[in-house]
ZADREN-684002 format. One line per 2 residues: their letters; for each residue x, y, z negated of N, C-alpha, C. Coordinates in Angstrom, 1 decimal. Example, Ala and Ser with C-alpha at 12.3 -4.5 7.8 and 13.67 -1.06 7.14 Angstrom:
% ZADREN-684002
as	13.2,-5.7,-7.8,12.3,-4.5,-7.8,13.2,-3.3,-7.8  12.8,-2.2,-7.1,13.7,-1.1,-7.1,12.9,0.0,-7.9
***
This chain:
% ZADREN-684002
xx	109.9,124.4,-31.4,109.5,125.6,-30.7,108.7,126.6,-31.6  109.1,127.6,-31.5,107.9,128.9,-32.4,107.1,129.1,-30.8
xx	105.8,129.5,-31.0,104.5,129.9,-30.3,104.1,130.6,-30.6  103.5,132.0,-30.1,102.6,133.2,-30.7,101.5,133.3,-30.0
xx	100.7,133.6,-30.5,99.2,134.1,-29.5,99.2,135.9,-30.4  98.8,136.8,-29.7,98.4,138.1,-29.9,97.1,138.4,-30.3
xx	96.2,138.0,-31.1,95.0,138.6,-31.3,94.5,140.1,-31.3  94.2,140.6,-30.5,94.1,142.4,-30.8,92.4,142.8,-30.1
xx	92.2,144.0,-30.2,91.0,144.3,-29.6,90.5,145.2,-29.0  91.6,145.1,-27.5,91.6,146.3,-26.7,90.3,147.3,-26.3
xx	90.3,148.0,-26.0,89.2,148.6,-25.8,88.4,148.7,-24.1  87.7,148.7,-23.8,87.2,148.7,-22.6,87.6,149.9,-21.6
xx	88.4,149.4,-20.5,88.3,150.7,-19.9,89.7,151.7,-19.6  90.5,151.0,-21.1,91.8,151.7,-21.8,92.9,151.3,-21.2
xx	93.6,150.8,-20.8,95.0,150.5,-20.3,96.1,150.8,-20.9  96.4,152.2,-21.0,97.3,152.3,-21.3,97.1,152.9,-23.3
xx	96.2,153.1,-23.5,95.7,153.0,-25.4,96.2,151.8,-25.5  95.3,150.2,-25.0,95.4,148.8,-25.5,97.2,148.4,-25.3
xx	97.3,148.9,-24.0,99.5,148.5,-24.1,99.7,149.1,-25.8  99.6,150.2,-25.8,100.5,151.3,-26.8,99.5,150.1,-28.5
xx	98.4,149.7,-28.0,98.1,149.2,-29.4,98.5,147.6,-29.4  98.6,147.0,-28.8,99.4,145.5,-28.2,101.1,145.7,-28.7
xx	101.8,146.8,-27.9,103.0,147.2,-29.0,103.2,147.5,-30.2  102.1,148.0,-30.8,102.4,148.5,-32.0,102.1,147.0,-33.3
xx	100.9,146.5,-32.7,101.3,145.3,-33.3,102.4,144.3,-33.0  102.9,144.5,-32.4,104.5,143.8,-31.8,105.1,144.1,-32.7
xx	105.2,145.7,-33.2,106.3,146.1,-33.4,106.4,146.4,-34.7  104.6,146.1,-35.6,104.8,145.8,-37.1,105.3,144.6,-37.7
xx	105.1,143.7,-37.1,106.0,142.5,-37.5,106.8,141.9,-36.7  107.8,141.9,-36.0,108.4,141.3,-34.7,108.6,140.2,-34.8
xx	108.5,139.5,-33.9,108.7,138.1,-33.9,109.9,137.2,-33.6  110.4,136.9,-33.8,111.9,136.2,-33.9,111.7,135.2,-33.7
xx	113.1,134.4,-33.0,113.4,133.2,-32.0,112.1,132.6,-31.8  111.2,133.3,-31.0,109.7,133.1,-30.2,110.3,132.5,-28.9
xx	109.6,131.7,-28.8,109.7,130.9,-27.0,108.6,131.2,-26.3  106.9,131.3,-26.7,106.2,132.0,-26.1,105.3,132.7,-26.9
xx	105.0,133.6,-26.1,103.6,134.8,-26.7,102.7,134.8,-25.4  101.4,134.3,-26.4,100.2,134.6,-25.3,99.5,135.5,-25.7
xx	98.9,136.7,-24.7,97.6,137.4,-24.6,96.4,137.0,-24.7  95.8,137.9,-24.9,93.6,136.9,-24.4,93.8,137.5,-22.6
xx	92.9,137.0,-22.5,92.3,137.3,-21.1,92.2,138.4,-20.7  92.2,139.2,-19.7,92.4,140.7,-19.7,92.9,141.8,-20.3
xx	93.9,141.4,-20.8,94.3,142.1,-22.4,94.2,143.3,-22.4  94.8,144.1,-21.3,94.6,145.7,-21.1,93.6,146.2,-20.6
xx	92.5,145.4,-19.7,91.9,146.1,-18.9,90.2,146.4,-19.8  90.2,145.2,-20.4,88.5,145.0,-21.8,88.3,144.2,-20.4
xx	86.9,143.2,-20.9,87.0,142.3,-20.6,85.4,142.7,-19.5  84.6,143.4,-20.9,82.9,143.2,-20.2,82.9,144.5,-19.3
xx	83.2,144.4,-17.9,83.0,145.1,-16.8,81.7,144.8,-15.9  80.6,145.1,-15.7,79.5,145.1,-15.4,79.3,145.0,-14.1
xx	80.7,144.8,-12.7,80.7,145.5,-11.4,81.7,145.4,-11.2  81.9,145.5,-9.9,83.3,145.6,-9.3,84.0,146.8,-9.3
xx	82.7,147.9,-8.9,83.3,149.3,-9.0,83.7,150.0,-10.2  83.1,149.5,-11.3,83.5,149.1,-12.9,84.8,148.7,-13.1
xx	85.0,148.3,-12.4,86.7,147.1,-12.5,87.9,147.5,-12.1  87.5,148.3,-10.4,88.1,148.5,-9.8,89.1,149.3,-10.1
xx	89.1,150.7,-10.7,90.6,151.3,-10.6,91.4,150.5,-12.0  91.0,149.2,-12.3,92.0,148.8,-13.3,92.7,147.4,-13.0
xx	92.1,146.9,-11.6,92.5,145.9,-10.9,94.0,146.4,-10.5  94.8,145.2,-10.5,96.6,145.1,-10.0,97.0,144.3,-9.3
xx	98.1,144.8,-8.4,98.4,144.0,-7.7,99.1,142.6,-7.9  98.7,141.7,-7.1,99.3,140.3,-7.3,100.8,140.4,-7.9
xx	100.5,140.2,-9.2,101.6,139.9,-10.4,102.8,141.1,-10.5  102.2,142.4,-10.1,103.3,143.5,-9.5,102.8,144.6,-10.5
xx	101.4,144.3,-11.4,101.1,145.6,-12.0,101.6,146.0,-13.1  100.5,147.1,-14.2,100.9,147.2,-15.3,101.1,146.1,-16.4
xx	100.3,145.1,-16.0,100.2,144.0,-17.2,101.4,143.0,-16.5  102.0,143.2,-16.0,103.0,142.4,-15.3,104.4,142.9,-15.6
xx	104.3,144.3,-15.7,105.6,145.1,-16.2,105.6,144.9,-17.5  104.7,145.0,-18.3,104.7,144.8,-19.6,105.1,143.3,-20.4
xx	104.9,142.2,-19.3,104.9,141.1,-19.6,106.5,140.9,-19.6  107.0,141.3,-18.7,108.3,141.4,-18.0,109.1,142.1,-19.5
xx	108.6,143.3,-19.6,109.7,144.2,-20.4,109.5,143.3,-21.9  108.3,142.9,-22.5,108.0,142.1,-23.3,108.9,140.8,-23.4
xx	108.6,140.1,-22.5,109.6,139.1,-22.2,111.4,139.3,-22.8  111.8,140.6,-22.1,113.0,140.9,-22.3,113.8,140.9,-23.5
xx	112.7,141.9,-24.3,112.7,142.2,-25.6,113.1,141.0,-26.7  112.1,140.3,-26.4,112.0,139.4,-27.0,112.5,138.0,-27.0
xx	112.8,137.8,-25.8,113.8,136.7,-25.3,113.0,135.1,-25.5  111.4,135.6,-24.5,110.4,134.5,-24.6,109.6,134.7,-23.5
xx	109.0,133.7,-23.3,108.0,133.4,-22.1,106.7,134.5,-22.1  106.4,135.0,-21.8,105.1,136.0,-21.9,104.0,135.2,-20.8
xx	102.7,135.0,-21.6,101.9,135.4,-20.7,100.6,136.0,-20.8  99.7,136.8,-20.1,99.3,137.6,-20.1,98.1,138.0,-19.0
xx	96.8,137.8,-19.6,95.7,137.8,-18.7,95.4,139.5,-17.8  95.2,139.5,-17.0,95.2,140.7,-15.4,94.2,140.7,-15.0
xx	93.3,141.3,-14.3,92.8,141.8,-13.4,93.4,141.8,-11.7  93.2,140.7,-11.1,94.0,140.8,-9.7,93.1,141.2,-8.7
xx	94.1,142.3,-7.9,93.5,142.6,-6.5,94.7,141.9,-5.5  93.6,141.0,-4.7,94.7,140.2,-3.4,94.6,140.8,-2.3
xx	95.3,141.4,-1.4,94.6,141.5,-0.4,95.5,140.8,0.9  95.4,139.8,1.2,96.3,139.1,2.7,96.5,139.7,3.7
xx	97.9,140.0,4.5,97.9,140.9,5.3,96.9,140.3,6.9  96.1,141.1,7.5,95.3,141.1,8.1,95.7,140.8,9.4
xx	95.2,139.4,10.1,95.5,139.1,11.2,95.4,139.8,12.8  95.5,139.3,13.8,95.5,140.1,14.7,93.8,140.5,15.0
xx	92.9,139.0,14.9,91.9,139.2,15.0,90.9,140.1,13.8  92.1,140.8,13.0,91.1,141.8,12.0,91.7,143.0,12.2
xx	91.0,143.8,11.4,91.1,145.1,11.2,91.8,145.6,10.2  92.7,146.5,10.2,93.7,146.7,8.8,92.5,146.8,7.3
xx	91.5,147.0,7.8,90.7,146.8,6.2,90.0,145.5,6.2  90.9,145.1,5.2,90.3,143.6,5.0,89.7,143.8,3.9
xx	88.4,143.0,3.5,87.7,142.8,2.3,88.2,142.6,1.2  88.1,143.3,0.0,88.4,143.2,-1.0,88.3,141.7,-2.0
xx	89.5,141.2,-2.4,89.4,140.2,-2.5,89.8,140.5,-4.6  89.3,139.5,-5.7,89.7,140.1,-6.8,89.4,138.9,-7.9
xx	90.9,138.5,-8.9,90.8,137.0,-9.2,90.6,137.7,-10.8  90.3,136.7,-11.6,90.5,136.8,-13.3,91.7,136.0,-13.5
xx	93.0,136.7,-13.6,94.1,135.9,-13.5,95.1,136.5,-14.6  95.8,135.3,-14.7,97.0,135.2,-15.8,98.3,135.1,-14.8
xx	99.5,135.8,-15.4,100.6,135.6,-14.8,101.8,135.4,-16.1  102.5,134.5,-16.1,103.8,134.0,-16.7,105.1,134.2,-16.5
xx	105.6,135.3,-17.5,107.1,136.0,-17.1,108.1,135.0,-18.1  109.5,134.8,-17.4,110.8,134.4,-18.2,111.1,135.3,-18.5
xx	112.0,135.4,-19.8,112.9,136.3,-20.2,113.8,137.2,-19.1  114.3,136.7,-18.1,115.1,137.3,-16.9,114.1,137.7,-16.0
xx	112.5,138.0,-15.9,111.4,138.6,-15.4,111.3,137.8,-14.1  111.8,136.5,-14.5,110.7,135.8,-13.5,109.4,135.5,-13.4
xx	108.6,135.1,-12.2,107.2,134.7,-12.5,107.5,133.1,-12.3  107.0,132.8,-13.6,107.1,131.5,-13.8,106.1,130.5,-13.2
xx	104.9,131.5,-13.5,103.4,130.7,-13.4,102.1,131.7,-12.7  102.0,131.4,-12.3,100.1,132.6,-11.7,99.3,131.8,-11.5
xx	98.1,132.0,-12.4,96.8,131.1,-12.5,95.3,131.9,-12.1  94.8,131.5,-11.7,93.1,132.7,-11.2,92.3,131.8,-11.4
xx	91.3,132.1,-12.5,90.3,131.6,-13.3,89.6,130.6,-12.1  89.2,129.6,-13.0,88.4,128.6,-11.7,86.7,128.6,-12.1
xx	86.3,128.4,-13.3,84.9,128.4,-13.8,85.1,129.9,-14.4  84.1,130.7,-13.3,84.1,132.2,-14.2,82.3,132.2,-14.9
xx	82.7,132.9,-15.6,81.3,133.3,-16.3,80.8,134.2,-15.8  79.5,134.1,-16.3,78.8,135.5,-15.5,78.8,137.0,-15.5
xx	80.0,137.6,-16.3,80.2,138.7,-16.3,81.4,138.7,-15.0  82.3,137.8,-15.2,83.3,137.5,-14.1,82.6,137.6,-12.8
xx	81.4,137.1,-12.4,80.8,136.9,-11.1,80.8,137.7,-10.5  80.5,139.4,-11.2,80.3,140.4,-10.5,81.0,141.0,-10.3
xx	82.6,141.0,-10.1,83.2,141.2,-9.7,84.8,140.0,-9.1  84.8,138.5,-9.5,85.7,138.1,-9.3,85.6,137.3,-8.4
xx	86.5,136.0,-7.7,86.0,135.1,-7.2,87.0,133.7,-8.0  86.3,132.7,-7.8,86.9,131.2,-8.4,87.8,131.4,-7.3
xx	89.3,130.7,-8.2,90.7,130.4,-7.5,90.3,129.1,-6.9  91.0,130.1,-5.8,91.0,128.4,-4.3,91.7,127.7,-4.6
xx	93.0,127.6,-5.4,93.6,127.0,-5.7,93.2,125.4,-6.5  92.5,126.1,-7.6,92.1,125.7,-8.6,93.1,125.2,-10.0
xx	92.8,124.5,-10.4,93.4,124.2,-11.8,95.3,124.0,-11.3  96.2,124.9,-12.8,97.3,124.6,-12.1,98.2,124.1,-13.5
xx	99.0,123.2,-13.3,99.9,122.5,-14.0,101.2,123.0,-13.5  102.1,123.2,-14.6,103.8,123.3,-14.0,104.5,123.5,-14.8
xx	105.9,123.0,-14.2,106.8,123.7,-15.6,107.2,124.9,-15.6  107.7,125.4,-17.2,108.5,126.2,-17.8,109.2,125.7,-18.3
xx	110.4,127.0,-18.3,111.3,126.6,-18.9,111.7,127.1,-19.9  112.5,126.9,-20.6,112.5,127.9,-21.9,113.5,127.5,-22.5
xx	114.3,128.7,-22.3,115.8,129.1,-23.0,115.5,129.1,-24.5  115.7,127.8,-25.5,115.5,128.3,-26.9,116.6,128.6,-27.4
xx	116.4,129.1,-28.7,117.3,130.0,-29.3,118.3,129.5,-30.1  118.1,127.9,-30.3,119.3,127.1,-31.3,119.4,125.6,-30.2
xx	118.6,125.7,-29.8,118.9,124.5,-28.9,118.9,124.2,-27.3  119.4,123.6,-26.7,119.9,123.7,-25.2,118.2,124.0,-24.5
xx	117.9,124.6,-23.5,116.8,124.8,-23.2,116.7,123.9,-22.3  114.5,123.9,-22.7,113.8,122.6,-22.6,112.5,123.0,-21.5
xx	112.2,122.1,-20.5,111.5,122.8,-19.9,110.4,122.0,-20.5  109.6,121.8,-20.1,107.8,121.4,-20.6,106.9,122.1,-19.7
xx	106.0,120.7,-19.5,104.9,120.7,-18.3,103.6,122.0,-19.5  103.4,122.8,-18.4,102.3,123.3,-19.0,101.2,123.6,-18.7
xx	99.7,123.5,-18.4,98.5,123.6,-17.6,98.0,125.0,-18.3  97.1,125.6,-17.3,96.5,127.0,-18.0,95.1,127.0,-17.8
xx	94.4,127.5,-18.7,92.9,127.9,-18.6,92.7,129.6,-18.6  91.1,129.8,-18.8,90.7,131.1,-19.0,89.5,130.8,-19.2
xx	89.3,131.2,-20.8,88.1,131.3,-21.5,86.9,130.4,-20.7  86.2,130.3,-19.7,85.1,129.6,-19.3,85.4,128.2,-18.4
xx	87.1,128.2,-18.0,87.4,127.4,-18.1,87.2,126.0,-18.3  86.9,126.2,-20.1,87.1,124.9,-21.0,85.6,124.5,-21.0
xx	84.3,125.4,-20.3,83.6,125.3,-20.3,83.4,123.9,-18.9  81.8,123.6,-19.0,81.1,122.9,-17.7,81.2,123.6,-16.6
xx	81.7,123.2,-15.6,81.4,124.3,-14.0,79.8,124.5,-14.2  80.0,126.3,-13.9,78.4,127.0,-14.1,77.9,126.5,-15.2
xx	78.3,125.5,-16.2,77.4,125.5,-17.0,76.5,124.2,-16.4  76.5,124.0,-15.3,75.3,123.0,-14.5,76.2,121.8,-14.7
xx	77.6,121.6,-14.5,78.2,120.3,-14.4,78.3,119.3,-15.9  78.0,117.9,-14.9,78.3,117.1,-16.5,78.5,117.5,-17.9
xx	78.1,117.5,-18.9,79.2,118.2,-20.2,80.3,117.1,-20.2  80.1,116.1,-20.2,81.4,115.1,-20.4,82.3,114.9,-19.3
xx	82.2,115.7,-18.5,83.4,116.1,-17.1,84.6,116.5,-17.4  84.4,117.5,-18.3,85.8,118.2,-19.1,86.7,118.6,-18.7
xx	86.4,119.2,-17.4,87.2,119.5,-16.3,89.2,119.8,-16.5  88.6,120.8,-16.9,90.4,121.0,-17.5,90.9,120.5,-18.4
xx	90.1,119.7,-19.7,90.6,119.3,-20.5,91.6,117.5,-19.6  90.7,117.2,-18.5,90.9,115.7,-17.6,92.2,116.0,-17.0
xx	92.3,117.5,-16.7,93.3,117.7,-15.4,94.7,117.8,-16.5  94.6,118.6,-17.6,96.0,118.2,-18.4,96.5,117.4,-18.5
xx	95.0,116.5,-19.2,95.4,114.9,-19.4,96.4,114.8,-18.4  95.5,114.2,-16.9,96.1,113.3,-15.9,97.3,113.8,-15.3
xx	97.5,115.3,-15.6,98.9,115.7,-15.4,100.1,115.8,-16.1  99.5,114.8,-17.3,100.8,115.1,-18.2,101.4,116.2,-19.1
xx	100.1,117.1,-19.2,100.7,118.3,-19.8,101.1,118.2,-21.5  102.3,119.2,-21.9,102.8,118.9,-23.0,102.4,120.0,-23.5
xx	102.0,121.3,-22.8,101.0,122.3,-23.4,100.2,122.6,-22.7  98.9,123.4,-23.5,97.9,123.9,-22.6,97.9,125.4,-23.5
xx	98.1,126.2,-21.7,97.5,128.0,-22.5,96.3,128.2,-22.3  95.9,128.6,-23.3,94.1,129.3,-23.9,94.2,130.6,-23.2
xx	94.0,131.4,-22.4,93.8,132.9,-22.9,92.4,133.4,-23.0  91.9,133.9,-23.2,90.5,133.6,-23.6,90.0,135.6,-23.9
xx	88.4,135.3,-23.5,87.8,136.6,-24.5,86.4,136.1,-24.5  86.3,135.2,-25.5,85.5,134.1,-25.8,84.1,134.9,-27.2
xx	83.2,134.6,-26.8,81.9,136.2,-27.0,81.6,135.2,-28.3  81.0,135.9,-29.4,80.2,134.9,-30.6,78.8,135.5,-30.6
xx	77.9,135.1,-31.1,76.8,135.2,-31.4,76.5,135.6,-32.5  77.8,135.9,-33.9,77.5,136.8,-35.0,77.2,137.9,-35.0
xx	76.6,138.2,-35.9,76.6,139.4,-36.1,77.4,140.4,-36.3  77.2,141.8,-36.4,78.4,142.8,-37.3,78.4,142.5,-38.7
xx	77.2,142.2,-38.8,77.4,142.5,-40.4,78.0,140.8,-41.0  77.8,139.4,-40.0,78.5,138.5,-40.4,80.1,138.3,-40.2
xx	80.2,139.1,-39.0,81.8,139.1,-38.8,82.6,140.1,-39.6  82.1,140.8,-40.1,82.6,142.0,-41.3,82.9,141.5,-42.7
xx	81.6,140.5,-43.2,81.4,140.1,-44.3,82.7,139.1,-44.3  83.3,138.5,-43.1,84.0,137.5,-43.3,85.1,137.7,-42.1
xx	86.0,139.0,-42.2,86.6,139.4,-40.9,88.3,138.2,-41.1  88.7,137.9,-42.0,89.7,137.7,-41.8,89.2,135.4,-42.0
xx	88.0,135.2,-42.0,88.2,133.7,-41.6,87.4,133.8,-40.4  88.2,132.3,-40.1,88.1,132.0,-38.3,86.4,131.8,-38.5
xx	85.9,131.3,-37.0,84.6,131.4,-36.8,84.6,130.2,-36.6  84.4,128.7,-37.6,84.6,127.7,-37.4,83.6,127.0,-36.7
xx	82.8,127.7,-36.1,81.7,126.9,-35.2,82.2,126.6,-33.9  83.0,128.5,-33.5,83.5,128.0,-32.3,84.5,127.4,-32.5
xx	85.7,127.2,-33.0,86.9,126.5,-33.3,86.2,124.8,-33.3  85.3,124.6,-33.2,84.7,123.0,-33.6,84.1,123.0,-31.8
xx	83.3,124.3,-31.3,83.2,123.9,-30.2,84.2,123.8,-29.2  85.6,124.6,-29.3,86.2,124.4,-28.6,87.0,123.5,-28.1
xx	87.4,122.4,-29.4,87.9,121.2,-30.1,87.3,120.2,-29.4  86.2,120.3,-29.3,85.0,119.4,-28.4,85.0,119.7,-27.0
xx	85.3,120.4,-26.7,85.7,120.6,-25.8,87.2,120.0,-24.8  88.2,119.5,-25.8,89.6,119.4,-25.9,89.1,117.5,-26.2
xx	87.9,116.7,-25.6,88.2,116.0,-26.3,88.4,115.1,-25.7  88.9,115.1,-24.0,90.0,114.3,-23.5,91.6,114.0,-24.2
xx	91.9,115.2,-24.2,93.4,115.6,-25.0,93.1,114.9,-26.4  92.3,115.5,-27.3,92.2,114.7,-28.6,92.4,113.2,-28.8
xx	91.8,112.4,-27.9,91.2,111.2,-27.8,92.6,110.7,-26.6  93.6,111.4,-26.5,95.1,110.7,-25.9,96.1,110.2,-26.6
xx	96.9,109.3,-25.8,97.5,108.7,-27.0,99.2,109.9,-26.8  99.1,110.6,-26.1,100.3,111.7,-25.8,99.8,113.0,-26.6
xx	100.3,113.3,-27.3,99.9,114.8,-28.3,100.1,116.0,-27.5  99.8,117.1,-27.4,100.1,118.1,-26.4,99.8,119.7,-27.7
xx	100.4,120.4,-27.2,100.7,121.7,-27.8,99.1,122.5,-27.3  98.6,123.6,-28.0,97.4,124.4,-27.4,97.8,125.3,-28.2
xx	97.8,126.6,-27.2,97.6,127.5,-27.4,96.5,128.7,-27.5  96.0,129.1,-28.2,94.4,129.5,-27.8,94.1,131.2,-28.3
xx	94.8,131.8,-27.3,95.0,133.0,-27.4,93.4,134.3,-27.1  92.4,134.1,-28.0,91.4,135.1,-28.1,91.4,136.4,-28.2
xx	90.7,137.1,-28.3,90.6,138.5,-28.5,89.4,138.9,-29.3  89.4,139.9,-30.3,88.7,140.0,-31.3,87.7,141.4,-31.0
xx	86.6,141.8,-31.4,86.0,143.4,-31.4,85.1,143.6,-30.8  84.5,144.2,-30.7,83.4,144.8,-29.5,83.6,145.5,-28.5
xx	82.3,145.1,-27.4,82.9,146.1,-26.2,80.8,146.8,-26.2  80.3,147.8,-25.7,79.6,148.3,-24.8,79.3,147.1,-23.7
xx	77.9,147.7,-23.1,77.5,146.5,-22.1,76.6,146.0,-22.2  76.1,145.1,-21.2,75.0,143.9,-20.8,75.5,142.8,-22.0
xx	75.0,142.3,-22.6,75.3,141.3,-23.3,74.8,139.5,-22.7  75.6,138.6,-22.2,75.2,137.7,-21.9,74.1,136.6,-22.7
xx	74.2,136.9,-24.1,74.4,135.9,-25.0,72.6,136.2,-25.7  72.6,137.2,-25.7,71.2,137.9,-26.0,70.8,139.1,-25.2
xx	69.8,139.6,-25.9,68.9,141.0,-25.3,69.3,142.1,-25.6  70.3,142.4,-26.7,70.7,143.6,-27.6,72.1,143.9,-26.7
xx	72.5,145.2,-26.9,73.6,145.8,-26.0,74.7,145.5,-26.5  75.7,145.5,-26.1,77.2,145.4,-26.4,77.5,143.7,-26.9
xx	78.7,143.5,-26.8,79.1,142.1,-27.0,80.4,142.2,-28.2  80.3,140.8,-28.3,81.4,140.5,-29.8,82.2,139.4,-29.4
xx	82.9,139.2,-30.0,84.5,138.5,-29.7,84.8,137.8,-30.9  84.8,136.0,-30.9,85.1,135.3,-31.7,86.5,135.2,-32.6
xx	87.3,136.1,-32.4,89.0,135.8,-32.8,89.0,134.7,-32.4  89.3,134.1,-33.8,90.2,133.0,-34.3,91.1,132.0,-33.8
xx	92.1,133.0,-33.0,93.2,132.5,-32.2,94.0,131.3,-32.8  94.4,130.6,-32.2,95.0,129.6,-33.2,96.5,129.0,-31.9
xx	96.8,127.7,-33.1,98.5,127.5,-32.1,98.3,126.1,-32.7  98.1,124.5,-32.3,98.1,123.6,-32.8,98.4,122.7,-31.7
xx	98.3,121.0,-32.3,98.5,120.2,-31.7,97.2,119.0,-31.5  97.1,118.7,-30.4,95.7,117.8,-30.3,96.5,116.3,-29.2
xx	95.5,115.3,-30.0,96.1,113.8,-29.6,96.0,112.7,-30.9  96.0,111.7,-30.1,95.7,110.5,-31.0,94.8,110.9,-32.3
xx	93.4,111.2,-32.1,92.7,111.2,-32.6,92.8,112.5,-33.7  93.7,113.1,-33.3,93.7,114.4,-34.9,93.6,115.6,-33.6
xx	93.5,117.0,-34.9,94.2,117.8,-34.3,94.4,118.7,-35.4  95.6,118.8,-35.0,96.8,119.8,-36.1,97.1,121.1,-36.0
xx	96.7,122.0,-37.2,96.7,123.7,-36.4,97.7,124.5,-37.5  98.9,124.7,-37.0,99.9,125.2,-37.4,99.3,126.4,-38.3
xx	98.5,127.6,-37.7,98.0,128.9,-38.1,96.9,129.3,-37.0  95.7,130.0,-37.5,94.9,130.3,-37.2,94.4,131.8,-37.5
xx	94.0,132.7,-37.0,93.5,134.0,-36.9,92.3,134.3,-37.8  91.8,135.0,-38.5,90.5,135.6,-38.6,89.7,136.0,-37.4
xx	87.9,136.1,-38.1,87.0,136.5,-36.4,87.8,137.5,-36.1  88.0,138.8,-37.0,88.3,139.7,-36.9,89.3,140.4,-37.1
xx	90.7,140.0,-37.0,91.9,140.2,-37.6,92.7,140.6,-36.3  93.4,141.6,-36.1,94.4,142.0,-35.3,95.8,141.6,-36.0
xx	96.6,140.5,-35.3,97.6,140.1,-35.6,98.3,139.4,-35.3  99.4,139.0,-35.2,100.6,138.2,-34.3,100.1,136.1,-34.9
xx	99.8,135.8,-34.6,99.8,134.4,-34.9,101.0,133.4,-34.4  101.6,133.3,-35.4,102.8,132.8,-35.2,103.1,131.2,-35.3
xx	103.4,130.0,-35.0,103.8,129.0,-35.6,105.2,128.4,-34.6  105.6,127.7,-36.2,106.6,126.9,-35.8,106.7,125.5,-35.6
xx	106.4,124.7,-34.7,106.5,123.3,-34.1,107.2,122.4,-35.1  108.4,122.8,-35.2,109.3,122.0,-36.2,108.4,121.5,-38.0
xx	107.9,122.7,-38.3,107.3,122.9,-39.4,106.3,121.5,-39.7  105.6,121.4,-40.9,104.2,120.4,-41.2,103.3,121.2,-40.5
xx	102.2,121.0,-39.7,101.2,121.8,-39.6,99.8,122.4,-41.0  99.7,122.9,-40.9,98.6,123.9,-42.7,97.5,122.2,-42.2
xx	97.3,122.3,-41.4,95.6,121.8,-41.7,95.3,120.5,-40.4  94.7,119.7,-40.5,94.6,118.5,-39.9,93.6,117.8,-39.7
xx	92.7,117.6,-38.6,91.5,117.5,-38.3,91.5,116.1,-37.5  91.1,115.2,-38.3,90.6,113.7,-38.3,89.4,113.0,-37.0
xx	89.4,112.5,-36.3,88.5,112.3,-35.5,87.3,110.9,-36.6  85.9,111.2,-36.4,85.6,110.0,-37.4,85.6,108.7,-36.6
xx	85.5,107.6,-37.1,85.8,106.8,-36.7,84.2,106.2,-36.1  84.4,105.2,-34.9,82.9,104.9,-34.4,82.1,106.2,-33.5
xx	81.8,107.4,-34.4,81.3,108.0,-33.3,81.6,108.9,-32.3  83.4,108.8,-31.8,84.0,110.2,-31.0,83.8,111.7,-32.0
xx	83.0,111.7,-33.2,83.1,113.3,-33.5,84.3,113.4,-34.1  84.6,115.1,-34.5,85.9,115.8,-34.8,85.2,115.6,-37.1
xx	85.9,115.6,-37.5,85.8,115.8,-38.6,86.9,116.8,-39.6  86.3,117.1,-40.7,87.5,117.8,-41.7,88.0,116.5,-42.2
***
């Protein structure tokens, strides 16, 4: 299988700039016999929205909006699975016992197009963070597992179980829950999944002047936190595919992380394999690098991460 993640660094606020800059990196290097491409999390809308009324005229409807068309016509193009984090407005049609204005309902959600513009998949964040809170709500749903399918390009098409996150996701519920819960990392496991999508807009705590000094290497702290995080999947004896589709740059804003304004974005998108104690990462992104991350399944993976022996940690 080839896999892409999109690392870019849409701007807050922008929609239709971040499409036109999302294509243009599409369209400096194109991608060829691709089976999927993943977005970060919100990819058009920026991520740090402070409010709902902040949010609002860039919220879409359930899997019908602009990031849905784009996934669609993307998809077409390209003759691959898209998927692609949104801003969702739900609204249920309103029972007899209500009033045609029903409360505004609004998910942090990803939706999954086939090449023929089907919706393959729709996922609504379950552990939101605290910028999410003030405007989203946790999917009732919760955690979802399913197949795709995927028309490849030299070989008869293959469907594969795939489970989805979103950036806080991979995290503890609130933060308050067990660390060793690993919520989504447990639910792939026990579901059998053969991939897991990342989409992410996952904050770093570097600086400008550290993510500058070193824009085109990953931010190996989080790459080691995230891994640790993965370390039901690692520690399986079934290998599974990750996708881990970030978003790179600064936005304006409340900063969760500190006291100082505006927030920063870890890159280092990556495409690898995790299980039986390794994990294997085909290609990986800079903090700071806008660009198509590509790998191919078939290939050796570049780099290979050992679990040590005796004490559960990840090692080089």
């Amino acid at each position: 299988m080839r896999i892409a993640c999109l690392q870019f660094n849409p701007s807050l606020g922008k929609p239709t700039e971040n499409i036109a800059r999302a294509n243009a990196l599409l369209e400096t290097s194109p991608p060829k016999n691709l089976d999927l491409l993943v977005l970060p999390e919100l990819a058009f809308s920026g991520y740090n929205h402070p409010s709902l009324p902040s949010i609002l005229p860039y919220l879409e409807p359930t899997a019908a909006g602009p990031s849905t068309e784009w996934a669609k016509t993307t998809a077409t193009l390209y003759n691959c699975i898209v998927t692609v984090g949104y801003p969702e407005i739900y609204s249920p049609p309103p029972t007899r016992s209500e009033s045609c204005t029903t409360q505004l309902t609004a998910y942090n959600s990803l939706v999954t197009v086939s090449p023929s513009g089907e919706i393959q998949a729709h996922y609504r964040k379950t552990h939101l963070y605290y910028t999410d809170e003030t405007w989203a709500q946790e999917s009732p749903e919760g955690w979802l597992s399913t197949a795709l399918k995927f028309a490849l390009m030299t070989k008869p098409e293959k469907v594969a179980k795939a489970s989805f996150g979103i950036c806080m996701d991979l995290n503890p519920h609130k933060f308050v829950a067990p660390w060793g819960k690993y919520e989504l990392s447990r639910h792939a496991l026990e579901q059998g999944a053969e991939i897991l999508v990342l989409s992410m807009a996952w904050l770093t705590k570097l600086s400008k002047e550290a993510i500058a000094e070193k824009e085109e290497q990953p931010d190996l702290d989080t790459l080691s936190y995230w891994i640790e995080r993965l370390k039901p999947l690692v520690e399986g004896e079934k290998e599974v595919l990750v996708v881990c589709a970030n978003r790179c740059g600064e936005e304006p804003g409340k900063n969760p992380l500190g006291a100082e304004e505006g927030v920063r974005y870890a890159g280092s998108s990556w495409v690898g394999k995790v299980g039986k104690g390794q994990v294997r990462i085909w290609e990986i992104v800079g903090r700071a690098e806008e660009r198509l991350c590509v790998a191919d399944t078939e290939e050796k993976p570049k780099w290979v991460l050992q679990m040590k022996s005796g004490d559960g940690e990840n090692g080089g």
